[in-house]
C-alpha positions as CSV (number, residue, x, y, z in Angstrom):
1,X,-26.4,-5.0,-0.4
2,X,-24.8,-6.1,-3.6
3,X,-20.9,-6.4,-3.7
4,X,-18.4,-7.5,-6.4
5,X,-15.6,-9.0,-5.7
6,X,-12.4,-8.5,-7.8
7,X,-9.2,-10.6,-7.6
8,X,-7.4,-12.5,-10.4
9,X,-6.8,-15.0,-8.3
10,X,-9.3,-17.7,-7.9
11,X,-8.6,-19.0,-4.6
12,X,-9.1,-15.5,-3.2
13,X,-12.7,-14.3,-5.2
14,X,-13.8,-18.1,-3.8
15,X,-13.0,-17.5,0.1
16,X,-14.0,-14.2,0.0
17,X,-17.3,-15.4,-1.7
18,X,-17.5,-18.3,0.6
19,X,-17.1,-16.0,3.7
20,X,-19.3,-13.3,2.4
21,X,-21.8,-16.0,1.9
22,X,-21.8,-17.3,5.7
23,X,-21.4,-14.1,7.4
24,X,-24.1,-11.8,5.2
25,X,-26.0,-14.7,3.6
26,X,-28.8,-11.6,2.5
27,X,-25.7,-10.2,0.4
28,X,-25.8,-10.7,-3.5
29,X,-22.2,-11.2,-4.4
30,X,-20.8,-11.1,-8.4
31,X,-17.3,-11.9,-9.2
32,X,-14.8,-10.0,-11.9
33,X,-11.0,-11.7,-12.2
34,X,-9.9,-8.3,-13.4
35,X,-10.6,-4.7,-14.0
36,X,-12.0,-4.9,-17.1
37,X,-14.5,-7.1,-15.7
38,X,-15.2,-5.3,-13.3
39,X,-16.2,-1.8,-15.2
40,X,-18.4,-4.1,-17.5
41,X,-19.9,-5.6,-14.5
42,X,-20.2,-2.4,-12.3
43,X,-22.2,-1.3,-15.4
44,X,-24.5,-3.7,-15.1
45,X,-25.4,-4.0,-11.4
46,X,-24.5,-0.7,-10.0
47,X,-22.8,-2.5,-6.5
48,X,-22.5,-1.0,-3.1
49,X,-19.0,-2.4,-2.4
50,X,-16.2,-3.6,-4.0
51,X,-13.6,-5.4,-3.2
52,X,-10.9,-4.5,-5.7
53,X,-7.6,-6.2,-6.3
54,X,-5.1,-3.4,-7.0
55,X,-2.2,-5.7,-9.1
56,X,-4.5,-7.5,-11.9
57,X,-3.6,-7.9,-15.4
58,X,-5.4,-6.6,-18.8
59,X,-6.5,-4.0,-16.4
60,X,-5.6,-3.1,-12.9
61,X,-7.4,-1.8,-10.1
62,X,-7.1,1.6,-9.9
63,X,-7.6,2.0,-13.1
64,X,-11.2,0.1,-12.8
65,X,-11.7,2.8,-9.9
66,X,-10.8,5.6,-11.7
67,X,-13.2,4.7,-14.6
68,X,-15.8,3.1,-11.9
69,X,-15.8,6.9,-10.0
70,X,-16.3,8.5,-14.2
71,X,-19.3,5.9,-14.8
72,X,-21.2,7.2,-11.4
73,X,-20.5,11.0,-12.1
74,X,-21.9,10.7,-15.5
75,X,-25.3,8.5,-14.1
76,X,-25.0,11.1,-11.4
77,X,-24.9,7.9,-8.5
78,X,-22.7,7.7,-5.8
79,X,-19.4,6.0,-5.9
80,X,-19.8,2.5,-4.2
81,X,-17.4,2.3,-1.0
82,X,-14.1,0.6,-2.7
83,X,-11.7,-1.7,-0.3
84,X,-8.7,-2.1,-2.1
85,X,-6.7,-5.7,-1.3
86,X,-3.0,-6.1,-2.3
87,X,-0.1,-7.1,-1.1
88,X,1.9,-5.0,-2.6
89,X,2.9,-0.8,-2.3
90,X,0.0,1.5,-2.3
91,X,-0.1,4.0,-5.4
92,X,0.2,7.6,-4.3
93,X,-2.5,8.2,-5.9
94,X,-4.6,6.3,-3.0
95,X,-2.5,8.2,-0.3
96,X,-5.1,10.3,1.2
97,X,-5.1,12.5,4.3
98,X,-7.9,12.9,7.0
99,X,-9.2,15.9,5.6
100,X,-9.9,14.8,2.1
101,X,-13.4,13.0,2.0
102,X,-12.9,9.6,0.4
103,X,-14.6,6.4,-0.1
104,X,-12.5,3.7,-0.2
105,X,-9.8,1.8,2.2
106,X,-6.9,0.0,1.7
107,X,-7.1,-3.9,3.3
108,X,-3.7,-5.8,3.0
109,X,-3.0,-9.1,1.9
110,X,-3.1,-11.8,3.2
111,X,-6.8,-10.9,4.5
112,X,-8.3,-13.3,7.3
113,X,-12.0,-13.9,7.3
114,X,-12.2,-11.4,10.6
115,X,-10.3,-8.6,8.5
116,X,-12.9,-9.0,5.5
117,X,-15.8,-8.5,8.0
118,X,-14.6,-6.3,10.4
119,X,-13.5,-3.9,7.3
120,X,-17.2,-4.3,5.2
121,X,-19.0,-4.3,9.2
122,X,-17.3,-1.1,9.5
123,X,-18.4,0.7,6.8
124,X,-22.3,-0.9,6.5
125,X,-23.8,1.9,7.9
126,X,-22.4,4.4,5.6
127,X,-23.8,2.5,2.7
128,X,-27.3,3.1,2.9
């Protein structure tokens, strides 16, 4: 499984790297302190999950989605599962009901090692 990580702050993309790195040690994990970076490195290595900061500067995370979601529809691939961390209001655009088939979630900050786990343990079997 190959996941990117995407926060623009350090301390974050290094626990969550560190945590990744105990828990799924088989895992290749890349890091992106924005959206921008994120795109250009979704580009490159086609991840299964990311973990995707919604408040970043230069750009910000749904906006990384949004073109993330436009870059697989045009290699025809399927959109990797997205867990959106803030700490902040959720967009309406991310407000979903049961009926619409999505691929994401919405993990609030602060995130505790368990959360991170529990949340990418969760969705592992989808991600084949």
């Amino acid at each position: 499984m190959k996941i990117l990580i995407v926060d623009d702050e350090k301390a974050i993309r290094k626990v969550f790297k560190m945590v990744l790195a105990v828990e799924l040690p088989a895992c290749q994990v890349d890091l992106a302190v924005n959206g921008a970076e994120a795109v250009d490195a979704f580009r490159k290595g086609f991840h299964d999950v990311l973990f995707l900061d919604l408040n970043m500067p230069v750009k910000d995370g749904y906006t990384a989605f949004l073109e993330i979601k436009e870059i697989c529809k045009k290699k025809k691939r399927k959109v990797p599962f997205i867990i959106f961390c803030t700490g902040y209001e959720v967009p309406k655009e991310l407000e979903y009901t049961e009926t619409e088939p999505v691929n994401y979630c919405i993990l609030r900050k602060p995130v505790t090692p368990d959360n991170l786990i529990e949340t990418l343990q969760a969705r592992a079997g989808s991600l084949s």
